[in-house]
C-alpha positions in Angstrom: 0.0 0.0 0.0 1.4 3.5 -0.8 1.8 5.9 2.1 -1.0 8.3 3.4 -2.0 11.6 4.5 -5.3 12.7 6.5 -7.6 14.6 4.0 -7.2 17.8 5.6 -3.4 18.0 4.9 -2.4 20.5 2.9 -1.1 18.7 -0.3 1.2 21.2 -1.3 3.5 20.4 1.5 4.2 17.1 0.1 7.0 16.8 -2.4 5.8 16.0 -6.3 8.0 14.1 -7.4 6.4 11.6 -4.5 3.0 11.0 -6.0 1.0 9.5 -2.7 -2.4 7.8 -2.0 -4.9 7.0 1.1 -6.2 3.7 -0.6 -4.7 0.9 -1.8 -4.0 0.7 -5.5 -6.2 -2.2 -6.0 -9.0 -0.6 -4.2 -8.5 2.7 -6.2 -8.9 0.3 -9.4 -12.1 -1.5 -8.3 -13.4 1.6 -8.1 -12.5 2.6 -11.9 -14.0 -0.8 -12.9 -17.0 -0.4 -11.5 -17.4 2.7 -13.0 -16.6 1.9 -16.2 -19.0 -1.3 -16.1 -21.7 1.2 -15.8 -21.1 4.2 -17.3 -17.9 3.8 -19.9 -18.1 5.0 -23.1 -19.8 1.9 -24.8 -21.3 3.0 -27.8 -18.1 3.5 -29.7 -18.3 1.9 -33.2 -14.3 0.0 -32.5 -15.6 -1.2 -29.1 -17.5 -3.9 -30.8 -15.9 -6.9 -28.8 -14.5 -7.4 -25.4 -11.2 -6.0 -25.0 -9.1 -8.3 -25.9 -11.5 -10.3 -28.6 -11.4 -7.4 -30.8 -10.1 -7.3 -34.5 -6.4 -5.9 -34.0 -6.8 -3.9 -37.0 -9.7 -1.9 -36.3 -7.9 -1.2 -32.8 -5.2 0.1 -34.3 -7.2 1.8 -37.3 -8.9 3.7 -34.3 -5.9 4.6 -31.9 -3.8 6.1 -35.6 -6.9 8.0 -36.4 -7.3 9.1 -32.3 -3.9 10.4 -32.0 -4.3 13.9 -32.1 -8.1 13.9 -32.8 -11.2 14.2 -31.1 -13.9 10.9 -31.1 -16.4 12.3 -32.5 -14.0 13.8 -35.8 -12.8 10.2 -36.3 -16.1 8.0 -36.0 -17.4 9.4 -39.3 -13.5 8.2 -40.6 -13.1 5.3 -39.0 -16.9 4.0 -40.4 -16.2 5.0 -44.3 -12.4 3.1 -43.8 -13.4 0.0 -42.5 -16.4 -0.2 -45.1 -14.2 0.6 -47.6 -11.2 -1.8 -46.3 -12.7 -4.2 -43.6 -9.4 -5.8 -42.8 -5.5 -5.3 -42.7 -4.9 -7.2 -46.2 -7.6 -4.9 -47.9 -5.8 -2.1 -46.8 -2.7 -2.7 -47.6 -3.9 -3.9 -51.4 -5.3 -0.2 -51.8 -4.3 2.8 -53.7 -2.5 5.2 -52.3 -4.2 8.1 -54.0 -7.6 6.3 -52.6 -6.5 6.4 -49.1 -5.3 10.3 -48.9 -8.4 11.0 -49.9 -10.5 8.9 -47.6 -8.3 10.4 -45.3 -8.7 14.1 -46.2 -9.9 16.7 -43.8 -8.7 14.5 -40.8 -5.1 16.1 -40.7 -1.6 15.2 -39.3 -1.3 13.6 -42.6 2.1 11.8 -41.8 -0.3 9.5 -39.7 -1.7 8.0 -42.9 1.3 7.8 -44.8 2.5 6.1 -42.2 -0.6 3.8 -41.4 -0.5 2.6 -45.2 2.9 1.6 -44.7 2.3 -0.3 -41.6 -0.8 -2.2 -43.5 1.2 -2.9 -46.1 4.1 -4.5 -43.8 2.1 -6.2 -41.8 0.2 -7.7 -44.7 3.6 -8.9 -46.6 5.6 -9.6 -43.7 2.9 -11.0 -41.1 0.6 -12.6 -42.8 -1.8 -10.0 -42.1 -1.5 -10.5 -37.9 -0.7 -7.7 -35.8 2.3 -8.6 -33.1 1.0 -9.1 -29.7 4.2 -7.9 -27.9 4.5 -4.2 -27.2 8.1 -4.0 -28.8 7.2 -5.9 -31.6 4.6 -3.3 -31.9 6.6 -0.4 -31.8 8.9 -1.5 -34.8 6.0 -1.2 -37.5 5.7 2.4 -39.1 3.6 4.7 -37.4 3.4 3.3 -34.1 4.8 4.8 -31.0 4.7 3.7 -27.2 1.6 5.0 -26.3 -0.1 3.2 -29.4 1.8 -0.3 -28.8 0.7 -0.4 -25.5 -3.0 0.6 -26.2 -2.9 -2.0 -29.3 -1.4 -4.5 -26.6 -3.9 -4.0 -23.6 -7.0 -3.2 -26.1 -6.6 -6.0 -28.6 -4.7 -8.7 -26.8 -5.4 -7.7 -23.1 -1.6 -7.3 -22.4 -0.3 -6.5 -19.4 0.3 -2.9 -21.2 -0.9 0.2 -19.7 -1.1 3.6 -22.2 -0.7 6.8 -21.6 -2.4 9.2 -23.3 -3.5 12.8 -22.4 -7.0 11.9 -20.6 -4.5 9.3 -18.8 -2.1 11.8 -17.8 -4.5 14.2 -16.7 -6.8 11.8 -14.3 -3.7 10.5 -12.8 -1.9 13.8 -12.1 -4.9 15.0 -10.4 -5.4 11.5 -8.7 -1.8 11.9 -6.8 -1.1 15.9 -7.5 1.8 15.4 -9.5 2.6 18.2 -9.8 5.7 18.2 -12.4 5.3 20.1 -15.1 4.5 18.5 -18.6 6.3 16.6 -20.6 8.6 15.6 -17.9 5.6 14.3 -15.8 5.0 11.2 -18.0 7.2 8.4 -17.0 6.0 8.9 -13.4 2.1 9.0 -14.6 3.6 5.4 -16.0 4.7 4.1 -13.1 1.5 5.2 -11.4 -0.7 3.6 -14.0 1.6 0.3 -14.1 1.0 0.0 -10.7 -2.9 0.6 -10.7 -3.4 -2.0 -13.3 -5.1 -5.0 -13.1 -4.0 -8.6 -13.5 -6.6 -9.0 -15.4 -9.0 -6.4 -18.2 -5.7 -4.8 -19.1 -8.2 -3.3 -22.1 -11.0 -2.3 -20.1 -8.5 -0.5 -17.1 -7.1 1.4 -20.3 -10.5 2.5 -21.7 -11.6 3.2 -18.5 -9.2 5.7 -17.7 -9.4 7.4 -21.0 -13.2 7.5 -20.2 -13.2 8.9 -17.5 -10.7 11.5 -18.4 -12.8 12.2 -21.4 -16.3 12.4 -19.2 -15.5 13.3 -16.2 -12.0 14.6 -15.5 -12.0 16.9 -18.1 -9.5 19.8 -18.4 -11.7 23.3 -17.7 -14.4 21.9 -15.4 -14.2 18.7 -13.8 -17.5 16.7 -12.3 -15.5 15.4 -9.3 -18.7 14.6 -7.9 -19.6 12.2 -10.6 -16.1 10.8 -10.2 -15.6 7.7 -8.4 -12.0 8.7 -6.8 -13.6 11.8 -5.8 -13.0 11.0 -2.1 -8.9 9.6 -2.9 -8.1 12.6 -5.4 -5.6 14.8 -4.1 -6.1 17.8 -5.7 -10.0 17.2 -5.8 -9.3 17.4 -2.0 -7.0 20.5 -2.3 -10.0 22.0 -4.3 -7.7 22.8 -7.0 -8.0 19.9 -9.8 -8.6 22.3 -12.7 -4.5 23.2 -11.8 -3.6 19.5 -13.0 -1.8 18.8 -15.0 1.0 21.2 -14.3 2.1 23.4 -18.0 4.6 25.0 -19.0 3.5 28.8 -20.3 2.6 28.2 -23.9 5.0 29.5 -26.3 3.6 31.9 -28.6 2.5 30.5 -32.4 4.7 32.7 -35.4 3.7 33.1 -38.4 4.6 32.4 -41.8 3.5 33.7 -45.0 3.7 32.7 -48.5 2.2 32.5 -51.8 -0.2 30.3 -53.8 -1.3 30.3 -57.3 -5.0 29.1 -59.0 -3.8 28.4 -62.7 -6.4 27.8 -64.8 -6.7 26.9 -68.4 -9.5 27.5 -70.6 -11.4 24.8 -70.1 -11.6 25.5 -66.9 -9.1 22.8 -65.2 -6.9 23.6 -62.6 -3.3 22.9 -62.1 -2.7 20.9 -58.8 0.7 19.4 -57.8 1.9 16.3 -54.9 3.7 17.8 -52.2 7.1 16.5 -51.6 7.2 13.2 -49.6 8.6 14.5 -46.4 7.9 17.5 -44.8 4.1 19.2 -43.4 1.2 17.7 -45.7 4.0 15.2 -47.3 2.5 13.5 -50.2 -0.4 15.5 -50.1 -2.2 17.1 -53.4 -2.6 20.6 -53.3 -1.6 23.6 -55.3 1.8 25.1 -55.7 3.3 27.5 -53.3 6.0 29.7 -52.6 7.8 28.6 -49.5 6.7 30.0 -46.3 8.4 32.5 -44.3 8.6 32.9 -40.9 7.9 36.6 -40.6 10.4 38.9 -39.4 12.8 36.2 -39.8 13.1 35.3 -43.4 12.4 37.6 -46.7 9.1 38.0 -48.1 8.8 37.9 -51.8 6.8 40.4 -53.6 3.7 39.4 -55.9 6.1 39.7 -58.8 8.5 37.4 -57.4 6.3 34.9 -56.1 4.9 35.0 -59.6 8.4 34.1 -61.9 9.3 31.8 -58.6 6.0 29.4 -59.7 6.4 30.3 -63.5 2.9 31.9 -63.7 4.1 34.9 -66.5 2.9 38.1 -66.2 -0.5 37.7 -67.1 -1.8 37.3 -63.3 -3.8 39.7 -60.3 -4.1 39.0 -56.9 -6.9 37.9 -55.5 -8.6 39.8 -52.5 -8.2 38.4 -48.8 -6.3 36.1 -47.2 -6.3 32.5 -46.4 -5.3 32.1 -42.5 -5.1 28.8 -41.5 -3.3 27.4 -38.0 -1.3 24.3 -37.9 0.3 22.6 -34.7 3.1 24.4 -34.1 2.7 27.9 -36.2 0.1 29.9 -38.0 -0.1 30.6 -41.9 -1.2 33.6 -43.8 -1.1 32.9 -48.0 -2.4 35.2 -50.4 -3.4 34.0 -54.0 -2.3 34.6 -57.3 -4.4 34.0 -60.3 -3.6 33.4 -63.7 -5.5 31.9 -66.8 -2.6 31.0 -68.9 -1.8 27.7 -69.7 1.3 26.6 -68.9 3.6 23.1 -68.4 2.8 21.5 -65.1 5.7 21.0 -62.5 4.7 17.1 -62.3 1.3 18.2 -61.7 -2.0 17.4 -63.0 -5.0 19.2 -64.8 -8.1 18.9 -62.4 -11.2 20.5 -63.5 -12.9 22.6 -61.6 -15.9 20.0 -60.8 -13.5 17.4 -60.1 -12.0 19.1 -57.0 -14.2 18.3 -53.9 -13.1 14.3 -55.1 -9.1 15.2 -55.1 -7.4 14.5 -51.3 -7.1 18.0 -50.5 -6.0 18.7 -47.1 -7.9 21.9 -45.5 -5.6 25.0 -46.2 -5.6 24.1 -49.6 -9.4 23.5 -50.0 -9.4 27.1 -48.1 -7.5 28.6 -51.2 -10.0 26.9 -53.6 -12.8 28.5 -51.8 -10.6 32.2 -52.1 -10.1 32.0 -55.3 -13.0 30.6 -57.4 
């Protein structure tokens, strides 16, 4: 049993880097389990089978799509997929094209990139079965420690126990950990390690994410729905909302750049695949200047971003701005237009009416929208 306080001690007298508890671990987890049994989130369409029964692939289809994204963004995703490729073999068989656009609006598009190639590997080099074992897990493209363990616990019910961001939250606030974020989760894994079960690895995952989703959410917290409200430590302190500990956010910059609508005659316009590596890798869209960091880098002009993309001089700008955020900056692109036809730069000729079916990720469906 881990070492106690009374519940009137002030919390903040304790050392974090010694996350404590009044009950016993396996008490504390009873608790989560019983919860869960009656009021986890059940109704999700890859919780079809008990943990552990489940189709590996449509666990790991979910937790790729997951990472980074709400539930309720992903179910409308995850349904079209696993109609479209109902196992890992289907997958793996499929275009590439196909996929990026299925795909399309969900962002973080390395993800897919990255999930095709880890269908594809596990459908030439496993015989289409996923690898039980969390560091066999690992080694396939795509997949990181927090998804190998989930795939682990969720699929095979291994003794794995993920840690996500509902995970880390629930658990910081459980023992006020109070160290501040990144560095706090390897201890939220020992914590969780030691709360799991022998048995319903799966279930004792899902049920923290539940509850961290439900209940033990980041602005407002329903301790009183919670059922560690009486073993929380900072729900005792009265101060859960100040878990988990962050650093001060770092302000966005911004970068700008140029993009160009060329359109021929007929009314087809010129889109071109982003290079492999690098943010929306692979992606279709339509060409751009580089983009600038501003106040660090030079901005071209509209005549140099023009005879940079080899649009001529027959072009105007078009009015506004496109403004979209990404994870770690925001981006401002205004738009050239031009109707002459020119040689693509290994691009293609879409027509206008053809464009809602291309894989366009969002900033550059945001420039279609400017500029028609």
């Amino acid at each position: 049993m881990l070492g106690g306080r009374p519940a009137n001690h002030n919390l903040r007298d304790h050392a974090p880097s010694e996350p404590m508890s009044q009950t016993d671990p396996h008490h504390l987890t009873s608790k989560l389990m019983k919860w869960f049994d009656a009021s986890g989130r059940g109704n999700l369409p890859w919780r079809d089978a008990p943990c552990g029964a489940r189709d590996p692939y449509r666990v790991w289809l979910a937790e790729i799509m997951l990472q980074q994204t709400t539930v309720a963004a992903v179910i409308p995703y995850f349904l079209d997929f696993t109609a479209r490729w109902p196992d890992v073999k289907a997958l793996a068989a499929s275009d590439a094209d196909d996929v990026m656009r299925a795909w399309a609006g969900l962002g973080y598009y390395a993800r897919a990139r990255n999930m095709l190639k880890c269908a594809r590997h596990v459908a030439g080099e496993r015989q289409g079965a996923f690898p039980r074992d969390e560091a066999d897990l690992r080694a396939l493209p795509g997949i990181g420690p927090y998804t190998a363990a989930a795939i682990a616990a969720i699929a095979f019910n291994g003794s794995a126990a993920p840690v996500d961001g509902n995970v880390i939250r629930v658990l910081s606030r459980l023992y006020a950990i109070a160290d501040i974020m990144p560095a706090n989760k390897a201890k939220i894994g020992e914590v969780a390690t030691r709360l799991l079960p022998k048995e319903r690895s799966g279930d004792f995952a899902e049920a923290l994410m539940d509850l961290g989703a439900t209940v033990c959410k980041p602005k407002s917290p329903d301790c009183a729905a919670c059922p560690w409200e009486a073993d929380c430590q900072a729900n005792l302190a009265d101060e859960a909302a100040a878990y988990p500990k962050k650093a001060p956010k770092k302000d966005k910059p911004t970068r700008r750049g140029w993009a160009v609508w060329m359109e021929r005659a007929d009314g087809a316009v010129l889109l071109e695949r982003r290079p492999d590596k690098g943010l929306l890798g692979g992606m279709m869209g339509f060409p751009t200047t580089p983009w600038v960091v501003v106040g660090q880098e030079t901005e071209l002009d509209a005549a140099q971003a023009a005879q940079a993309m080899g649009v001529g001089s027959d072009w105007r700008i078009v009015d506004g701005l496109v403004h979209h955020t990404f994870t770690h900056f925001h981006l401002e692109l205004r738009i050239l237009k031009t109707h002459l036809k020119i040689v693509p730069r290994e691009g293609i000729w879409c027509p206008r009416a053809d464009l809602d079916a291309q894989a366009l990720p969002t900033v550059m469906k945001k420039i279609a929208r400017l500029a028609c």
